[in-house]
PAKOLPA-44884 format. One line per 3 residues: number of its first residue (from 1); their letters; for each residue x, y, z of C-alpha. Coordinates in nm, 4 decimals. Each point is the difference from the previous one (the first is absolute). Example, Ala and Ser with C-alpha at 12.3 -4.5 7.8 and 13.67 -1.06 7.14 Angstrom:
BEGIN
1) AS) 1.2300,-0.4500,0.7800; 0.1370,0.3440,-0.0660
end
This chain:
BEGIN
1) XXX) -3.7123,-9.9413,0.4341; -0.0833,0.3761,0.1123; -0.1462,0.0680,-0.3453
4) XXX) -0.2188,-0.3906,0.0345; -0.1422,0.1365,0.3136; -0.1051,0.3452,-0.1139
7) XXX) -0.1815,-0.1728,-0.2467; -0.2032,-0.2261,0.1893; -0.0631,0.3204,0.2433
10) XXX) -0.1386,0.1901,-0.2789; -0.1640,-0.2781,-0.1399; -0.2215,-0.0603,0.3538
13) XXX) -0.0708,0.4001,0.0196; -0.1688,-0.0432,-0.3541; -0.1832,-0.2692,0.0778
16) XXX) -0.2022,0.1842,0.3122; 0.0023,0.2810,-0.2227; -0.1796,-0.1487,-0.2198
19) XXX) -0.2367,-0.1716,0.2281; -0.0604,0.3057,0.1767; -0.1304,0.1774,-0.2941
22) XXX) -0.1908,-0.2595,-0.0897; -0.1818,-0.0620,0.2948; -0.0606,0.3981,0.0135
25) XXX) -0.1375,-0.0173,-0.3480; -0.2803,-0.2624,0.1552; -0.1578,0.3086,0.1702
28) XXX) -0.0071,0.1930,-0.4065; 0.2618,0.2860,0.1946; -0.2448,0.1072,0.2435
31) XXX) 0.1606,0.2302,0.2479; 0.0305,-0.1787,0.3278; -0.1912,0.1104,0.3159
34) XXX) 0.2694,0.1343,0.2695; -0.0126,-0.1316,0.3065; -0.0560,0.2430,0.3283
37) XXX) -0.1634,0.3142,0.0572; -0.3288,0.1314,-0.0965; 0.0438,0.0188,-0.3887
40) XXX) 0.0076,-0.3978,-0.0123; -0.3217,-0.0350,0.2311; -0.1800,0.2517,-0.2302
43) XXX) 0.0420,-0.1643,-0.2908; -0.1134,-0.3220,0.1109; -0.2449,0.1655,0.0938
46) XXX) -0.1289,0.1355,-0.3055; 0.0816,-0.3018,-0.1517; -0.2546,-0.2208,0.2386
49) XXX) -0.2665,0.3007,-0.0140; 0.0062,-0.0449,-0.3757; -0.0655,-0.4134,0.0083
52) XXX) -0.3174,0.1157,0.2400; -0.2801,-0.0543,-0.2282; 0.1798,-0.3306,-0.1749
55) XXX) 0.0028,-0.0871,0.4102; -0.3783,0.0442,0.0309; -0.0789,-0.1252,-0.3261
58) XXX) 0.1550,-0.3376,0.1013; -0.1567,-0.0035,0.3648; -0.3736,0.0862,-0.0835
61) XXX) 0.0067,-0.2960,-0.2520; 0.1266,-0.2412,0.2637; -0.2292,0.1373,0.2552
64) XXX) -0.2816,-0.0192,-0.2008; 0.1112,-0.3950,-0.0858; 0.0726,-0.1517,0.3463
67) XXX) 0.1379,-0.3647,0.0549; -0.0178,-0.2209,0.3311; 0.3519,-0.1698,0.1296
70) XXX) 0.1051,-0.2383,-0.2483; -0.2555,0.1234,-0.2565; 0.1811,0.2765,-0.1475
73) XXX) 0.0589,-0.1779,-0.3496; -0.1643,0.3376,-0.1588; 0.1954,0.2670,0.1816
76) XXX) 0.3205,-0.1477,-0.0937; -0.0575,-0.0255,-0.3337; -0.0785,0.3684,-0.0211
79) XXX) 0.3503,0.0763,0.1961; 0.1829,-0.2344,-0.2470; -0.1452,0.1914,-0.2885
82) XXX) 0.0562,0.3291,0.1584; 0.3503,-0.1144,0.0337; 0.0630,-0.0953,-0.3276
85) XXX) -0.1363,0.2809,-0.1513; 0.1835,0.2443,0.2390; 0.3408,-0.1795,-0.0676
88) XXX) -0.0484,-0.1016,-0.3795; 0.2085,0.2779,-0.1411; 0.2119,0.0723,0.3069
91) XXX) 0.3750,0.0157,-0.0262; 0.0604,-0.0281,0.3775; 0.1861,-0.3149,0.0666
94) XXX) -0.1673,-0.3314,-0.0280; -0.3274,-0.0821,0.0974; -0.1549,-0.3972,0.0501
97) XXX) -0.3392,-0.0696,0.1570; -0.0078,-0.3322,0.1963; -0.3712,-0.1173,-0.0173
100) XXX) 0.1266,-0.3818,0.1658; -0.1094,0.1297,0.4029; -0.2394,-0.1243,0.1670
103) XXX) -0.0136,0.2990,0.2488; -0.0081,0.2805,-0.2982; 0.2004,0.1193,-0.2801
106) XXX) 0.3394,0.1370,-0.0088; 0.1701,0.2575,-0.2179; 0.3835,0.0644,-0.0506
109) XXX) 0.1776,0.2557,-0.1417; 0.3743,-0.0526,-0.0141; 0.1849,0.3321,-0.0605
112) XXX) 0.3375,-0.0722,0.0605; 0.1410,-0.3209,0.1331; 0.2178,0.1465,0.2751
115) XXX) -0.2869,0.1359,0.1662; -0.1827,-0.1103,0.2851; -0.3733,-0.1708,-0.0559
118) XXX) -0.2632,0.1704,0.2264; -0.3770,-0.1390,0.0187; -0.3200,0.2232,0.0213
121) XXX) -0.2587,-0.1443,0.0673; -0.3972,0.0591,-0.0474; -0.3473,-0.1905,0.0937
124) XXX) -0.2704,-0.0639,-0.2427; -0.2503,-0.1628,0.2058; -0.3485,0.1286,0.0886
127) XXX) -0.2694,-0.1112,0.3013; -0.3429,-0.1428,0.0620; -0.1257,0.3664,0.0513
130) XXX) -0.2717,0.1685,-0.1964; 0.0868,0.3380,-0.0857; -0.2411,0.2975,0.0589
133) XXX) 0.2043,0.2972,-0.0875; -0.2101,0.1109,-0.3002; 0.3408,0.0333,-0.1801
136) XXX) -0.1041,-0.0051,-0.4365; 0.3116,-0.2595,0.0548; -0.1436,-0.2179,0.2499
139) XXX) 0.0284,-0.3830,0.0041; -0.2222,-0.1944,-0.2783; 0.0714,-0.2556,0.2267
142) XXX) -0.2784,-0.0964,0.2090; 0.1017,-0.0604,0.3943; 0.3606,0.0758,-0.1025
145) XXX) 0.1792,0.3457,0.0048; 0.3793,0.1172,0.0058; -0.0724,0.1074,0.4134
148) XXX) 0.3788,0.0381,0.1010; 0.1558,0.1316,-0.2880; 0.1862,-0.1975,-0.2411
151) XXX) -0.1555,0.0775,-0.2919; 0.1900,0.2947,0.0898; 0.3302,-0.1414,0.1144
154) XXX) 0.0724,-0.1751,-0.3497; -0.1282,0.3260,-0.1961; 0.2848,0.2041,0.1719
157) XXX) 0.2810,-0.2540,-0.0629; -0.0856,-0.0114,-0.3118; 0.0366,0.3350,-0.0414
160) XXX) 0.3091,0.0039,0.1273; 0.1132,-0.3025,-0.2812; -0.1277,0.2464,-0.2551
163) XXX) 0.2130,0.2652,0.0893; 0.3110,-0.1953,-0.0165; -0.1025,-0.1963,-0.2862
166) XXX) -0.0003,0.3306,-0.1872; 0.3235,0.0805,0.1195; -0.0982,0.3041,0.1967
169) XXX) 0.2096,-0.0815,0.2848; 0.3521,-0.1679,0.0100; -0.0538,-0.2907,0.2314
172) XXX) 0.2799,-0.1199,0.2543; -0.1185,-0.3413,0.0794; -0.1419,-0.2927,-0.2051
175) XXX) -0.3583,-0.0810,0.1006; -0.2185,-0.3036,0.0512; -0.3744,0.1790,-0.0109
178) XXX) -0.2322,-0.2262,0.1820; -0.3686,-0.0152,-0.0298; -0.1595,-0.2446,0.2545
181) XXX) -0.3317,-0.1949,0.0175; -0.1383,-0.0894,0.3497; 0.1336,0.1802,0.2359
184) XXX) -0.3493,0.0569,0.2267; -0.1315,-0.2626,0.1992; 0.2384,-0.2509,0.0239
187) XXX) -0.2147,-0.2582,0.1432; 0.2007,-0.2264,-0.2438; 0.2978,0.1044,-0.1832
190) XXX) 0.0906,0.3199,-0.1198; 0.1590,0.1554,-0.2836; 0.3122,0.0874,0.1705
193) XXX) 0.0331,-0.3149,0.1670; 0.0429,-0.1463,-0.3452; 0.1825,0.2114,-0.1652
196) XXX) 0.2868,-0.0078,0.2849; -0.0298,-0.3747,-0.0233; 0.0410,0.0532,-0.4211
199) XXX) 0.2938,0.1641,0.0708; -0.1557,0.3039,-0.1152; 0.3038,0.2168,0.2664
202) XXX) 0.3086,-0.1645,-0.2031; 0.2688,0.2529,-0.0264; -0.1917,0.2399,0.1046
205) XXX) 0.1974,0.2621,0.2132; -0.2650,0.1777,0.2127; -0.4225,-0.0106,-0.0468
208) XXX) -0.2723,0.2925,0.0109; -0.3260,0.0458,-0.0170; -0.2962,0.3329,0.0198
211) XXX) -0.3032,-0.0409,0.1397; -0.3014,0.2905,-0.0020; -0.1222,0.0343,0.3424
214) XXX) -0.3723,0.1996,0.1684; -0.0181,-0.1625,0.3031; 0.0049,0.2612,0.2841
217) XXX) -0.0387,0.2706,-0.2530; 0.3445,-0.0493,-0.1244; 0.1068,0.3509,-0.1400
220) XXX) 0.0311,-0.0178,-0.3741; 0.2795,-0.0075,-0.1167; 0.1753,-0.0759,0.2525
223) XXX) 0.3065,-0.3201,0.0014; -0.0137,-0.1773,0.3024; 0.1640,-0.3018,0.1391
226) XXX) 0.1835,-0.1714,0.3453; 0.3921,-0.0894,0.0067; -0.0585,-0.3755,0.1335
229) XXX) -0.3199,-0.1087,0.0775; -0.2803,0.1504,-0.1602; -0.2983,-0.2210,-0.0979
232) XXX) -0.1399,-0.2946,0.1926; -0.0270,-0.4206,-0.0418; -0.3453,0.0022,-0.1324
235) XXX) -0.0740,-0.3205,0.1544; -0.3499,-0.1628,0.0798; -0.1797,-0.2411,0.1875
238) XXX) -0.2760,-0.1845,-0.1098; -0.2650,-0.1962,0.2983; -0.2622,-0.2269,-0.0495
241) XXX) -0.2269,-0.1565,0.2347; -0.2019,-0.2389,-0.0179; -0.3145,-0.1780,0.2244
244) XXX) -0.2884,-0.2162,0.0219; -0.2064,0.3185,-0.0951; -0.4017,-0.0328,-0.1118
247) XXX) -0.3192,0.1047,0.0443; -0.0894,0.3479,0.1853; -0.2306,-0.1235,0.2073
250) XXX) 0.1933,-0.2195,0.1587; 0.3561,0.1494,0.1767; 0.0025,-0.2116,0.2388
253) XXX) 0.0907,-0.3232,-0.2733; 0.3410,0.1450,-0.0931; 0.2013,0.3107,-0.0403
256) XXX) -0.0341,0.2792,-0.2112; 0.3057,0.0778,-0.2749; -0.0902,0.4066,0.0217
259) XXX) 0.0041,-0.0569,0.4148; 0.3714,-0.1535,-0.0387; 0.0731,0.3180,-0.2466
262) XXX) -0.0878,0.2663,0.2351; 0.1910,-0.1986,0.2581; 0.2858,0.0167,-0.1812
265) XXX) 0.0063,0.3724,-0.0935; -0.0437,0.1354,0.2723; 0.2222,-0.2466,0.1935
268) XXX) 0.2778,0.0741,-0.2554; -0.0445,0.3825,0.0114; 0.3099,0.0853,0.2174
271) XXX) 0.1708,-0.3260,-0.0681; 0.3065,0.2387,-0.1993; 0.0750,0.2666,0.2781
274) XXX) -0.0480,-0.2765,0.3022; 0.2565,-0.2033,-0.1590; 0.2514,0.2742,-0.1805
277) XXX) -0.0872,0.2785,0.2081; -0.0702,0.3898,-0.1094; 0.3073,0.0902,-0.1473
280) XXX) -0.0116,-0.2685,-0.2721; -0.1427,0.0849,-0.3081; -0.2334,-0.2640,-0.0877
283) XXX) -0.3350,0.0142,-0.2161; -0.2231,-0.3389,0.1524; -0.3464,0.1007,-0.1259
286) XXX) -0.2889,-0.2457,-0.1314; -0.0309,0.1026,-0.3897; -0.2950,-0.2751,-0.1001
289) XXX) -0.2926,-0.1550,0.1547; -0.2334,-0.2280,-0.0817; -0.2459,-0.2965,0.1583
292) XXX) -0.3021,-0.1606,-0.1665; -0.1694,0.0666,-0.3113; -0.1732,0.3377,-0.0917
295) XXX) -0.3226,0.0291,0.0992; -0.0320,-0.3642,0.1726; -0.1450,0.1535,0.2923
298) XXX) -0.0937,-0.3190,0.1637; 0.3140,-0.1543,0.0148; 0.2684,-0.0269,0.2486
301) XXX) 0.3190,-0.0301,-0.2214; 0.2066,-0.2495,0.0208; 0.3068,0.1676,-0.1636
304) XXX) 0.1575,0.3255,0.0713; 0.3417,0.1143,-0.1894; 0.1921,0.3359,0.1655
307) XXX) 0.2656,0.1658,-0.1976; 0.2190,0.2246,0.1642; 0.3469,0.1827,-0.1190
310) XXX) 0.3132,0.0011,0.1687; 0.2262,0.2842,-0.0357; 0.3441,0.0177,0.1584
313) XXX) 0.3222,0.1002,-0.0492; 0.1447,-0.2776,0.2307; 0.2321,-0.2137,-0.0240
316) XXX) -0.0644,-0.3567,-0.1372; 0.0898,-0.1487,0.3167; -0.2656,0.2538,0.2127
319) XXX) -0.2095,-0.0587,-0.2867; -0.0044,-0.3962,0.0723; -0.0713,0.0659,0.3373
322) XXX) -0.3220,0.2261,-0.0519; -0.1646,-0.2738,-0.2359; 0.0584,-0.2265,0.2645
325) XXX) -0.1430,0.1776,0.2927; -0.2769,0.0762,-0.2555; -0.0715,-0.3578,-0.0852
328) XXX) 0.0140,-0.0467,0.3944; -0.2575,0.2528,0.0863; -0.2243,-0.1003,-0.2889
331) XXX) -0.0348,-0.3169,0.0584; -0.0895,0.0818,0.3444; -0.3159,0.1935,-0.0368
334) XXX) -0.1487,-0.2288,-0.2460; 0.0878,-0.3129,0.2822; -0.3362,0.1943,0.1786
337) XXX) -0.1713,-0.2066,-0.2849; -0.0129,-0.3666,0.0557; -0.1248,-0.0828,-0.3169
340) XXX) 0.2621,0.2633,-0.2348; 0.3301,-0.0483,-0.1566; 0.1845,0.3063,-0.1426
343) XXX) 0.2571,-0.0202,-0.2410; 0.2773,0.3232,-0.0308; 0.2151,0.0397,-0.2967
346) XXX) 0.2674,0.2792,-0.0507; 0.0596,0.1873,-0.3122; 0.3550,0.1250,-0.0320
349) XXX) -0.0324,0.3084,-0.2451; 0.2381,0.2206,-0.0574; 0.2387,0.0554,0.2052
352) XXX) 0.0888,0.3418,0.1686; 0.2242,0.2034,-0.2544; 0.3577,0.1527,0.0932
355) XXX) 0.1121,0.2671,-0.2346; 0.3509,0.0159,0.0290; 0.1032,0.2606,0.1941
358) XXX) 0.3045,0.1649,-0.1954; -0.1337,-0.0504,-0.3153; -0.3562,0.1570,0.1598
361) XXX) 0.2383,0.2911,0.0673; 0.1066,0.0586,-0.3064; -0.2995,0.0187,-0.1837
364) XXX) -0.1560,0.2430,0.2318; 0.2838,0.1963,0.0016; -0.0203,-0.0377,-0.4175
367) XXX) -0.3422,0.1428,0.0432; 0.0639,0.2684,0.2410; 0.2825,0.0889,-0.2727
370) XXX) -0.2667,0.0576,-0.2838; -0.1829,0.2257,0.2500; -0.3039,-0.2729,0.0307
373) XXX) -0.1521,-0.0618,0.3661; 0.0865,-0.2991,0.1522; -0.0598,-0.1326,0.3618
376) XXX) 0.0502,-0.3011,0.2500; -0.2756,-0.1446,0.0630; -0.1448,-0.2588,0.2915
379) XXX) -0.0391,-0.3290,-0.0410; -0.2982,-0.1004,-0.2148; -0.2208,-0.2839,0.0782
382) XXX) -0.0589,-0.1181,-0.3809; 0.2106,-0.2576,-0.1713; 0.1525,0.0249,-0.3079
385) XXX) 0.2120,-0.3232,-0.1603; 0.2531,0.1724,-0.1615; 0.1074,-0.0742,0.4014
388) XXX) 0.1242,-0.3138,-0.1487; 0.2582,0.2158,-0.2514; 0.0913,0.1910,0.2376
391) XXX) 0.0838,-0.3510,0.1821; 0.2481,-0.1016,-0.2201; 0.1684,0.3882,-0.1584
394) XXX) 0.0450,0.3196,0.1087; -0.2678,0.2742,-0.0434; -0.2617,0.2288,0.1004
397) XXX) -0.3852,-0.0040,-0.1086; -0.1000,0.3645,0.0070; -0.3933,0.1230,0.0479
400) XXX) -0.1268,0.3409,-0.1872; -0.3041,0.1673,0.1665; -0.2265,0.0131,-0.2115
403) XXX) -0.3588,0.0994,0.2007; -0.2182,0.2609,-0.0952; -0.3591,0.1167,0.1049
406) XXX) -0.2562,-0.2981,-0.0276; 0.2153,-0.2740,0.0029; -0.0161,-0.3246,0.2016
409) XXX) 0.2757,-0.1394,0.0766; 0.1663,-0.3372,-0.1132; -0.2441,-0.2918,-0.0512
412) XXX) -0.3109,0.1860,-0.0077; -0.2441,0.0629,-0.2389; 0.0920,0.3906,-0.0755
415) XXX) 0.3558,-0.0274,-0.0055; 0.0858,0.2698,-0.2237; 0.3444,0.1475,-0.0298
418) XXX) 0.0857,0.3478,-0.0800; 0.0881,-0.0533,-0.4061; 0.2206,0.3558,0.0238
421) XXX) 0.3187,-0.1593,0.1811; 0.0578,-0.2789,-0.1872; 0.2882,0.1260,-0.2196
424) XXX) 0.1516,0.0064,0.3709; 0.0199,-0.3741,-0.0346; 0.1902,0.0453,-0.3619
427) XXX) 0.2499,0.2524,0.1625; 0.0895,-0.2464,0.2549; 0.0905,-0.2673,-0.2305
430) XXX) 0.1869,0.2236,-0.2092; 0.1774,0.1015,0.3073; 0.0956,-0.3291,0.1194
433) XXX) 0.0858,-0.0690,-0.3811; 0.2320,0.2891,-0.0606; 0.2206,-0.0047,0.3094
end
C-alpha cells in the first residue's frame, strides 16, 4: 500500500513538473522580471521607452483618421490589424479577438488558467471639433478631430499588448484588453453602457483604465487620480419653448421665443447654489443656445431650445430632487408667457465614477514604487463611462498629465498633448501587468 501511494505521489509531482516547464517554455526561456526594487521598474522602463516610436506611429495615424461615436468602423479595423500582426508569431499564452460588441472590440489573452482576468480598457472615439494645431498629422477629417485624446489612449495600450505579446515581460494576470467606441456624448447610449450590458465584465477580477490629461496645465508626466469619487455624472438638460411668435413689428400680438430664453437664463443662473448650497460641488451652466433662424431679422421666433449640463456627484436620490425643483422653477418663468409652453427633458449621462479606494491605493503605491509621480487629485467635473465598469468591478481609472506649451485643453480645437510622455502610459500597463 506504502509503495501504491509513493507512486501516485510521484506520479502528481511529474505531472506539474511537466506543466511547469511547459508553460515556462511559452515565454522561449526569457528570464523573468523580479518583482520589487528599482532594477524591475528600470527595465520596464526601458522596455516601454523602446515601444515609443511603434506608440506614436500608431497614434498619429488614428489622429490623423478621426471617427464620430458609433462611426468608428475604420479605427477598429486598424486596431484589429495592429493586433493581429503584433500577436501573429507570439508565444505568450492564447490570444482571441471578439469582434461580436456592439460597444467595441475585445481582446483576450489567456496565460495561465489559474490566474485572475483583469480588463484595460481604452476609448477610440473622436468629437465634432475642427482641429487647428498645424500638426503634419492633423485630422483629414473635416469638422472632426481626436480633441480629448483617444487616439492616444488606444496607441499606448497597444503598446503595452506588444510588449507582452513578445514576451518581454512575464505577466501575472490574464487580460481582457478593451477598446471602446462611444464613450463622449452620451446623449444616447454609450459604448460602455453596452458593453457592461454584453457582459463584456464576466470573470473579470478588477478593471483599469489611462487617460492623458492638459486641463489645468496638468504636469506631464504626471499619474493622477482620487480614491472614491473622482469624475462627475455628466448629465444634461435640454429646454424648449415655444410661443405664438411673428412679425417684428408687432410685439404686442404674442411673445417672443428669444424673450422667454433670456428669461430663463438668467432666472436659472443661481438655481444650483440656492438649492444645494456652496459647499456642493455642482456644475449648472447653459452650454447651447439658440432662437430663430440666422439672419431672419424680422422675426420674433417662435421656438427657442436651451441646453444646459448638469454635473454632480450626488446621490441619485438628491439628484431626483434637483430635476424636480428644476422642472418647478422652469416652468415658472415661462408661466410670465400666456401664450408659451416649455417642455424639459433630462439626459442621464454618465454617472459620477468611484475608483475603488484600496485598489486606487495600490496602484499609486505601484507607481510610487517604480519611482513615477503620482498624486490625488480633486474631483473633476468631466464624465467618463467607464463609471459604469467601475459600477459593477473593482478598479481605478488613472489620468497622465500630459500638457505642454500651446495646448488647449480637452474639447478644443488645439488640444495637443505633449508626444514625449507617452511611453509613461506603456509603463503603467506593464506595471499593473507584471505585479
Amino acid at each position: 500500500m506504502k509503495k501504491v501511494l509513493c507512486f501516485c505521489i510521484l506520479l502528481i509531482l511529474s505531472i506539474v513538473l511537466i506543466k511547469h516547464v511547459a508553460y515556462a517554455n511559452d515565454f522561449n526561456n526569457i528570464k523573468p522580471i523580479e518583482k520589487g526594487g528599482n532594477a524591475m521598474s528600470e527595465k520596464l522602463k526601458e522596455l516601454a521607452r523602446g515601444v515609443e516610436e511603434y506608440v506614436l506611429r500608431v497614434r498619429r495615424y488614428l489622429h490623423s483618421m478621426p471617427e464620430l461615436r458609433w462611426q468608428e468602423e475604420k479605427t477598429l479595423a486598424y486596431i484589429i490589424n495592429e493586433v493581429k500582426t503584433i500577436t501573429a508569431d507570439s508565444n505568450v499564452g492564447t490570444f482571441e479577438i471578439y469582434t461580436h460588441y456592439k460597444g467595441g472590440i475585445a481582446v483576450d489573452l489567456i496565460i495561465n488558467p489559474d490566474f485572475d482576468r483583469v480588463l484595460f480598457r481604452a476609448d477610440v472615439d473622436a468629437l465634432p471639433v475642427q482641429e487647428e494645431t498645424g500638426l503634419s498629422f492633423s485630422s483629414t477629417v473635416h469638422g472632426v478631430s481626436h480633441a480629448c485624446g483617444h487616439d492616444i489612449n488606444a496607441a499606448m495600450l497597444l503598446g503595452a499588448i506588444k510588449l507582452i505579446a513578445e514576451g518581454k515581460i512575464i505577466p501575472k494576470h490574464n487580460f481582457r484588453f478593451v477598446f471602446q467606441r462611444a464613450e463622449e456624448n452620451p446623449i444616447t447610449e454609450s459604448g460602455g453602457v453596452a458593453l457592461v450590458r454584453e457582459n463584456v465584465l464576466f470573470d473579470i477580477s478588477s478593471a483599469y483604465a489611462l487617460h492623458v490629461f492638459t486641463e489645468n496645465e496638468s504636469k506631464p508626466g504626471q499619474f493622477q487620480t482620487r480614491k472614491g469619487g473622482m469624475l462627475s455624472n455628466s448629465g444634461r438638460v435640454k429646454i424648449e419653448a415655444e410661443c405664438i411668435g411673428g412679425h417684428v413689428a408687432m410685439p404686442h400680438n404674442g411673445s417672443n421665443a428669444s424673450d422667454i430664453l433670456a428669461d430663463l437664463i438668467v432666472g436659472l443662473r443661481h438655481f444650483a447654489i440656492t438649492n444645494l448650497g456652496p459647499l456642493e460641488p455642482i456644475s449648472f451652466v447653459p452650454a447651447s443656445v439658440g432662437a430663430g433662424e440666422p439672419n431672419a431679422s424680422n422675426v420674433r421666433p417662435g421656438k427657442a431650445t436651451l441646453w444646459y449640463a448638469f454635473r454632480h456627484l450626488l446621490s441619485a436620490e438628491k439628484a431626483e430632487q434637483v430635476r424636480k425643483a428644476l422642472d418647478s422653477r422652469a416652468k415658472a418663468i415661462v408661466s410670465a408667457y400666456p401664450d408659451a409652453k416649455v417642455s424639459i427633458k433630462h439626459f442621464a449621462g454618465h454617472p459620477a465614477l468611484i475608483n475603488n479606494p484600496s485598489v486606487t491605493e495600490s496602484v499609486m503605491n505601484l507607481l510610487t514604487e517604480a519611482g513615477e509621480e503620482v498624486v490625488e487629485i480633486d474631483p473633476v467635473f468631466g464624465g467618463e463611462d467607464f463609471a459604469h465598469y467601475l459600477a459593477q468591478v473593482p478598479g481605478n481609472m488613472m489620468m497622465l498629465g500630459a500638457w505642454q506649451e500651446g495646448s488647449g485643453g480637452h474639447h478644443t480645437k488645439n488640444f495637443n498633448p505633449d508626444e514625449s510622455i507617452f511611453w509613461k502610459g506603456v509603463l503603467y500597463w506593464l506595471l499593473l501587468a507584471t505585479n
